[in-house]
C-alpha positions, 0 to 999 in steps of 0.5 A: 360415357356420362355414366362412367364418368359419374362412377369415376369418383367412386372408383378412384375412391376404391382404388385409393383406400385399397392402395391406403390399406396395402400401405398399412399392412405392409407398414405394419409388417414391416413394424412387426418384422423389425420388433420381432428381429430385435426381440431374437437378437436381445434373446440370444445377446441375453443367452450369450452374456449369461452362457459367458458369466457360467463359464467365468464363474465356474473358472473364479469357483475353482479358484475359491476351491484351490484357495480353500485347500492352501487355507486362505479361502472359506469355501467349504470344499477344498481341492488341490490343484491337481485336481482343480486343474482338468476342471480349469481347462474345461472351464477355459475350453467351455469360456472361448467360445462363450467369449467369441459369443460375447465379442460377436453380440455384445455390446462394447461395454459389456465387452469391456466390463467382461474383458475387466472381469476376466482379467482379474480371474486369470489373475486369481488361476495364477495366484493360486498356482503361487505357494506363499499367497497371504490371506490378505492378497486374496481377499484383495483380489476377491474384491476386485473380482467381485467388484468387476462381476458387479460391474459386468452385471450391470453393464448387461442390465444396461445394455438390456434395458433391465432394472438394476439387480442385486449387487450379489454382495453376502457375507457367509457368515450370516445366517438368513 
């Protein structure tokens, strides 16, 4: 019994460091497990906030479009309404689900900088719809369009950590 007694610590001592290094790889994978869930949630956020910015950009690149052919916009390939308008109910079929994405995984103020971005793009597939469009109106409603996308970039790059960005502000007139 003495001998035992004598190895007892010694076993105690195994029994402890294999208990401590089982505490420190489950604690490690869980550390592990939880990095690599937040990783794929940020990726498909990423996914779902650019997949959405495609679809509302199309709608607003349409607009530019139809604005050309009633010559109060410089977009170099003018198309008339009847024609802009199965591509604009593609682009709105395509942006529902993009912005159930959106609603799903984003984050509230990217949604609300969306939901601001979107309004002011419904408003320009309105106007276009109108005959008597100043160029003046427009170019108002550009900015606030621009301003607004401006404003949802930046609330994703916050949302995502990421640096700022460009403010995708040019003037086409400009030659680089």
């Amino acid at each position: 019994m003495s001998a035992f007694i004598q190895q007892l610590p010694a076993l105690i001592g195994v029994v402890i460091g294999a208990l401590g290094s089982y505490l420190a790889i489950v604690r490690g994978d869980r550390a592990r497990f939880r990095r690599e869930q937040a990783v794929r949630w940020e990726e498909r956020r990423l996914a779902a906030y650019s997949d959405y910015a495609r679809c509302l950009k199309k709608t607003v690149t349409l607009t530019y479009r139809v604005a050309a052919h009633l010559e109060i916009d410089p977009h170099p390939h003018p198309l008339t309404p009847q024609e802009a308008a199965p591509q604009m109910a593609e682009a709105l079929d395509a942006r529902d689900p993009a912005w159930e994405a959106l609603l799903l995984l984003g984050a509230p103020e990217v949604v609300e900088a969306a939901r601001a971005w979107v309004v002011v793009a419904i408003d320009m597939e309105r106007v276009v719809q109108e005959p008597a469009l100043s160029s003046e109106a427009w170019q108002a409603l550009l900015e606030r369009q621009r301003a607004r996308r401006e404003a949802y970039y930046t609330a994703v790059r916050g949302d995502l950590a990421l640096p700022p960005g460009h403010g995708a502000r040019w003037e086409p007139h400009l030659r680089v």
